[in-house]
Backbone as JSON, one array per atom type, in Angstrom:
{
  "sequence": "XXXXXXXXXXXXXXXXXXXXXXXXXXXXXXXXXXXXXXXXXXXXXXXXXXXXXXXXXXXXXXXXXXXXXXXXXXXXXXXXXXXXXXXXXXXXX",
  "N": [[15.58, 21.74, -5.82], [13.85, 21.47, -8.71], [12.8, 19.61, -11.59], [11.35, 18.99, -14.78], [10.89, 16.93, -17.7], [8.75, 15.49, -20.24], [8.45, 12.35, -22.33], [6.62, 10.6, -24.02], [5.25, 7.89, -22.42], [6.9, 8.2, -20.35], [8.32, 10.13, -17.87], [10.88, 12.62, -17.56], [12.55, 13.43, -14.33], [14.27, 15.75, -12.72], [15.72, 16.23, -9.23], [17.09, 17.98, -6.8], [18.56, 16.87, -3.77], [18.5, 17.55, 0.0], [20.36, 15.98, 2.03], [21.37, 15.07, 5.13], [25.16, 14.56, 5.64], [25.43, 11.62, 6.5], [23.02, 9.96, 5.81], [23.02, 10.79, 3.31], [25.41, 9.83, 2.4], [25.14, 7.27, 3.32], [22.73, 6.16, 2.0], [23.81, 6.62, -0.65], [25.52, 4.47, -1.38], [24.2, 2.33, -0.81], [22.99, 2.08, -2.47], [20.99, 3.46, -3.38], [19.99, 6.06, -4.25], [20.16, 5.49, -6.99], [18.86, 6.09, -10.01], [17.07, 3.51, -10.67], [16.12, 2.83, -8.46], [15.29, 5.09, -6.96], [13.11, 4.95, -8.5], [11.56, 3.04, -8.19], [11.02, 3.04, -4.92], [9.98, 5.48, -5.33], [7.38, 4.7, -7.06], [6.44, 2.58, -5.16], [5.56, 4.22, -3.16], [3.44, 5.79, -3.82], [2.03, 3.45, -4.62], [1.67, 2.59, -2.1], [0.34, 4.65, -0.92], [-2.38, 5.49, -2.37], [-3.58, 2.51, -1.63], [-4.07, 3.35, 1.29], [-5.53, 5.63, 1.79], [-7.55, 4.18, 0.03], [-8.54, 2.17, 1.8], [-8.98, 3.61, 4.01], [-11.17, 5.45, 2.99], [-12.68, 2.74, 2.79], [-13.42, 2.18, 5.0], [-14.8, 4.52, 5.91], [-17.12, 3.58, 4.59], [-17.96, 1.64, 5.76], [-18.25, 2.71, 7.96], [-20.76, 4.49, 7.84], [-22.09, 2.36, 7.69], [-25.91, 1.46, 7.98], [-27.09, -0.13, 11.14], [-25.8, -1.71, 13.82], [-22.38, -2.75, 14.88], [-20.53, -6.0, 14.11], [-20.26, -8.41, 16.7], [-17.64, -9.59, 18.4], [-17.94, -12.32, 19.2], [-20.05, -13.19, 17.24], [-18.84, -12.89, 14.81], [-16.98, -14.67, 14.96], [-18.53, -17.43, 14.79], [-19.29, -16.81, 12.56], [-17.0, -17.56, 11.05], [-16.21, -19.74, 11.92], [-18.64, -21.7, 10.9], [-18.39, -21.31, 8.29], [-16.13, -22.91, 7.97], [-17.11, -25.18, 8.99], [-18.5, -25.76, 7.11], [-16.8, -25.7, 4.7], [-14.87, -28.12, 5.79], [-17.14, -30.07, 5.81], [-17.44, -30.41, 3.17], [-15.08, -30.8, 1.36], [-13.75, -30.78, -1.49], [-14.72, -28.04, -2.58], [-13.22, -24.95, -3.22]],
  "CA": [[15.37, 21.98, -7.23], [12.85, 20.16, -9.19], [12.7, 20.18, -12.99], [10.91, 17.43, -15.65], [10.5, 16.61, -19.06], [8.45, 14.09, -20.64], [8.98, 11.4, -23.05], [5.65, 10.01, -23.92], [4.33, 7.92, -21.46], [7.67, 8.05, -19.69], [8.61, 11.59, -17.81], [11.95, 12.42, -16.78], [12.26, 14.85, -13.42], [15.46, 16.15, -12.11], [15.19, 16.35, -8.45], [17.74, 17.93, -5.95], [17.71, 17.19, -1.92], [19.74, 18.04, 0.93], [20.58, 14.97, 2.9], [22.7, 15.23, 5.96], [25.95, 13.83, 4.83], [25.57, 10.51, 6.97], [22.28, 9.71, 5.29], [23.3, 10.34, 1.71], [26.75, 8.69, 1.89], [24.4, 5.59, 3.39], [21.8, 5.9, 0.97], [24.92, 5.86, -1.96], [26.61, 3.18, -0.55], [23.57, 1.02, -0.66], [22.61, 2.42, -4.29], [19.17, 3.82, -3.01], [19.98, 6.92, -5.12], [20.49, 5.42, -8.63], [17.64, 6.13, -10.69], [16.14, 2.54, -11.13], [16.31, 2.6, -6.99], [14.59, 5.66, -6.78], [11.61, 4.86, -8.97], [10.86, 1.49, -7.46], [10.51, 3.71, -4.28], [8.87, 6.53, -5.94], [6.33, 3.91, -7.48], [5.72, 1.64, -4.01], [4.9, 5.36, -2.0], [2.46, 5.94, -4.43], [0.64, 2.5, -4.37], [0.82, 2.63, -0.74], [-0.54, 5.9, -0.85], [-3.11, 4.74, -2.91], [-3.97, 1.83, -0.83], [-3.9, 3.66, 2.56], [-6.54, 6.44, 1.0], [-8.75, 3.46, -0.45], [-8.76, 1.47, 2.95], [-9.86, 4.62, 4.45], [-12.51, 5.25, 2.46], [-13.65, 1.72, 3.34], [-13.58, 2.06, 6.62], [-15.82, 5.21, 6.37], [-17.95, 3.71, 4.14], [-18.27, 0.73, 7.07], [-18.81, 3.29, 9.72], [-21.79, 4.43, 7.33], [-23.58, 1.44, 6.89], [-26.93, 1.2, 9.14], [-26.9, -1.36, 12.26], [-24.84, -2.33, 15.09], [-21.31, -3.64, 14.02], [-20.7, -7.47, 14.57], [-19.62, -8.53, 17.94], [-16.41, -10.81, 17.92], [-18.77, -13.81, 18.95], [-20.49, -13.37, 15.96], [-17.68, -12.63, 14.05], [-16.45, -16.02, 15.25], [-19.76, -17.64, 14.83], [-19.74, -16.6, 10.73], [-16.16, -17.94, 10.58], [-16.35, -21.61, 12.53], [-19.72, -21.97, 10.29], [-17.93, -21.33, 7.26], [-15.3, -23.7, 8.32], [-17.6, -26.25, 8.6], [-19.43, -26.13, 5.58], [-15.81, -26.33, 4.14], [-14.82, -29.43, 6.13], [-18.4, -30.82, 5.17], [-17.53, -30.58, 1.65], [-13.3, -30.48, 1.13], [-13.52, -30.48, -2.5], [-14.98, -27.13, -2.89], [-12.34, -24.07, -2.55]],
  "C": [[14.54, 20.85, -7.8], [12.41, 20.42, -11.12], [12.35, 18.69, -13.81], [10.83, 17.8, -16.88], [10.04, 15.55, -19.66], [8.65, 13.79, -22.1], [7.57, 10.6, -23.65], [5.19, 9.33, -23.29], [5.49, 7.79, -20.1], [8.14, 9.79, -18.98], [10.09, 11.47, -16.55], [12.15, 14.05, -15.38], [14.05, 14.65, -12.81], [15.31, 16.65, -10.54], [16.52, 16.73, -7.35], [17.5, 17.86, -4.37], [19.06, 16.89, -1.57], [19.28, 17.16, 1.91], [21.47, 15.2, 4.46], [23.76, 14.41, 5.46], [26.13, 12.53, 4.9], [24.36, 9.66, 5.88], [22.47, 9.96, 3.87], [24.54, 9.36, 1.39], [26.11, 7.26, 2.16], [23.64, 5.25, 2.03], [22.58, 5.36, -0.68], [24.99, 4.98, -2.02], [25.58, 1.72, -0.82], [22.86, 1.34, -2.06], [21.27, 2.97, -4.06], [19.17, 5.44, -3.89], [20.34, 6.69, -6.56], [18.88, 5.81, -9.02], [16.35, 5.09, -10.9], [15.82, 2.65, -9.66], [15.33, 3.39, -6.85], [13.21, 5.6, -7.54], [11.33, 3.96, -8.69], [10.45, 2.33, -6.12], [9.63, 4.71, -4.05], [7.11, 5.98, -5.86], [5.73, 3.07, -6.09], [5.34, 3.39, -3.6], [4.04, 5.44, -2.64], [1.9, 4.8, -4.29], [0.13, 2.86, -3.09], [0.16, 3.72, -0.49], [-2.07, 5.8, -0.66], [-3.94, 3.91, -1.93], [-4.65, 2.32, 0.59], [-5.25, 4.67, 1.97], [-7.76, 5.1, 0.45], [-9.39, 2.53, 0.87], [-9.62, 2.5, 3.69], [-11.12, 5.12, 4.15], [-13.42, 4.26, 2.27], [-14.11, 2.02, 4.45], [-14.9, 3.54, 6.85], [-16.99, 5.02, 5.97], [-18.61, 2.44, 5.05], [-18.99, 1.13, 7.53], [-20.06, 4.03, 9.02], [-23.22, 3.77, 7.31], [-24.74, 1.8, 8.99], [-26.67, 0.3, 10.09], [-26.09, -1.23, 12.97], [-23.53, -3.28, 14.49], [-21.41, -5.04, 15.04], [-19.87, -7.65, 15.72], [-18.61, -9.54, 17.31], [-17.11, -12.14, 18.33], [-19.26, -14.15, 17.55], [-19.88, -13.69, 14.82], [-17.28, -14.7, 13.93], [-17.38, -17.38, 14.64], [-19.39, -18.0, 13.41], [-18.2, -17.85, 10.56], [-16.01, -19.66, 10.99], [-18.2, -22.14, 11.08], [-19.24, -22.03, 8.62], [-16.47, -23.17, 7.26], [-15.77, -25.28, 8.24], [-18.23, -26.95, 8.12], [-17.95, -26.52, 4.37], [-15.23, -27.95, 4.63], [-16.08, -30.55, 5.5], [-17.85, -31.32, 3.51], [-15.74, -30.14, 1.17], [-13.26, -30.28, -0.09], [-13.89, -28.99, -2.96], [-13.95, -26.0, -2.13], [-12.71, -23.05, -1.43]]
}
């Protein structure tokens, strides 16, 4: 069952699910079904959602670009070179 009503920028949803009984009496037990519980979980699946969908769409917009990707020498190369333009100069972040 799934039923909402909103509140202005707040919306309230009524939501029934069928747990096996081991997994809801746990989930009680550890409060993962109160309301504030369930929207902190609600709210992280959605960032990570979010996140996981925007990474992805890096990564294709990577496998896009023109050229040959960077070998791990190189890779290495950029990062020891950076390293020691920071050592060179410690005050700069």
């Amino acid at each position: 069952m799934f039923s909402f009503a909103s509140r202005g920028s707040v919306m309230s949803i009524t939501i029934e699910l069928d747990l096996p009984e081991t997994v809801a009496a746990e989930a009680r037990a550890k409060g993962l079904l109160d309301p504030q519980n369930l929207t902190r979980l609600i709210e992280r699946e959605v960032k990570a959602e979010s996140a996981r969908r925007d990474f992805f769409d890096i990564v294709r917009e990577l496998r896009a670009l023109p050229g040959e990707p960077m070998t791990m020498e190189e890779i290495q190369a950029e990062v020891d070179a950076v390293r020691a333009e920071r050592a060179a100069h410690p005050a700069c972040p």
